[in-house]
C-alpha positions in Angstrom: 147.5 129.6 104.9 145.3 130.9 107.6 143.4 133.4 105.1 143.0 130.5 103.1 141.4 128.7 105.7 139.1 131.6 106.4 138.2 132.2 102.9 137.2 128.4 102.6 135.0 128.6 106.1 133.3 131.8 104.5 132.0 130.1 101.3 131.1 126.9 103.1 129.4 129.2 105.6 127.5 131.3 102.7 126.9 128.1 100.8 125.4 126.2 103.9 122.9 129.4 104.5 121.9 130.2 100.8 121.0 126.8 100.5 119.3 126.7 104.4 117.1 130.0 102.9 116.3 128.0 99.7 114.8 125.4 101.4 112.1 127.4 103.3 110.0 127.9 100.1 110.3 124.5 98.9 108.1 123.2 101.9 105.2 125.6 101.3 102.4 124.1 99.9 99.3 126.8 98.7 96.2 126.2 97.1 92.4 125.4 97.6 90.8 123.1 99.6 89.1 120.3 97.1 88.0 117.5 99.8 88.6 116.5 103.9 88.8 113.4 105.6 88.9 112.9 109.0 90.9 110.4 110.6 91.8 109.3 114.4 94.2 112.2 115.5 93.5 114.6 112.8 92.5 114.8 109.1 93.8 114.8 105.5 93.3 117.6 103.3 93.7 117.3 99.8 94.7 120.5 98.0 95.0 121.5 94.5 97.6 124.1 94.0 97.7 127.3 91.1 100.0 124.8 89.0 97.4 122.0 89.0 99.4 119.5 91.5 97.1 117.5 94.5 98.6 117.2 97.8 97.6 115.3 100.6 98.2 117.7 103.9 98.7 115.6 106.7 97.6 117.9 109.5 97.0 117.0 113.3 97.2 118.7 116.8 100.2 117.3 117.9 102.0 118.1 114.1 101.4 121.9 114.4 102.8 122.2 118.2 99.4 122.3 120.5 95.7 122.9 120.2 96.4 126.9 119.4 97.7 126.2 116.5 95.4 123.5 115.4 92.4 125.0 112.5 90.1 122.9 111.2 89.9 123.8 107.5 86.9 123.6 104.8 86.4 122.3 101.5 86.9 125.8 99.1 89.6 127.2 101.7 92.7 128.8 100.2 95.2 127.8 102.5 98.9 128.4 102.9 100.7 125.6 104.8 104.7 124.8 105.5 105.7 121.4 106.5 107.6 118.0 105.5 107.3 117.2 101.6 107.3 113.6 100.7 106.3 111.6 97.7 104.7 108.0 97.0 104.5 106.7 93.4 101.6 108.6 92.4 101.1 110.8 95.2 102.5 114.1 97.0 102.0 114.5 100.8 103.1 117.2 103.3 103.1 116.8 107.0 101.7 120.2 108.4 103.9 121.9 111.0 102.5 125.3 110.4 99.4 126.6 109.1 100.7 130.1 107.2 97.2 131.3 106.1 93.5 130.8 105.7 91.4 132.7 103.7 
């Protein structure tokens, strides 16, 4: 019984982190720059990724964790950014916590 009971903590353990690594690529958004605009405590980027999808990056000073992480980006930018994914309608939006890369 108790090897049972290990066994079962194992896979729900290995399931758990599997699907915790998983997850990490889901919320990175890459692609270029197409057009900015700048709002009260930040700006919204819209950016058109290799597999022709437009997302709406949310990204502010107080989203990425502080001024030092804070880049202003430019239209034409490839840009590499993790965050929160979420979906209107017609529309695909992610909430920047981390800007990976700018190039």
């Amino acid at each position: 019984m108790k090897n049972l009971k290990r066994v079962s903590f194992l896979i729900v353990l290995m399931t758990f982190v599997i699907s915790c690594a998983c997850m990490k690529d889901k919320n990175t958004v890459s692609g270029k720059v197409a057009s900015i605009e700048f709002g009260k405590d930040g700006y919204t980027a819209k950016i058109n990724t290799d597999k022709n999808e437009v997302y709406f990056a949310v990204i502010s000073i107080v989203n990425v964790g502080g001024p030092q992480n804070y880049k202003k980006l430019k239209e034409g930018d490839e840009v590499s950014l993790k965050g929160d994914i979420w979906k209107t309608d017609t529309e695909k939006h992610i909430t920047v916590r981390e800007i990976v890369s700018v190039k």
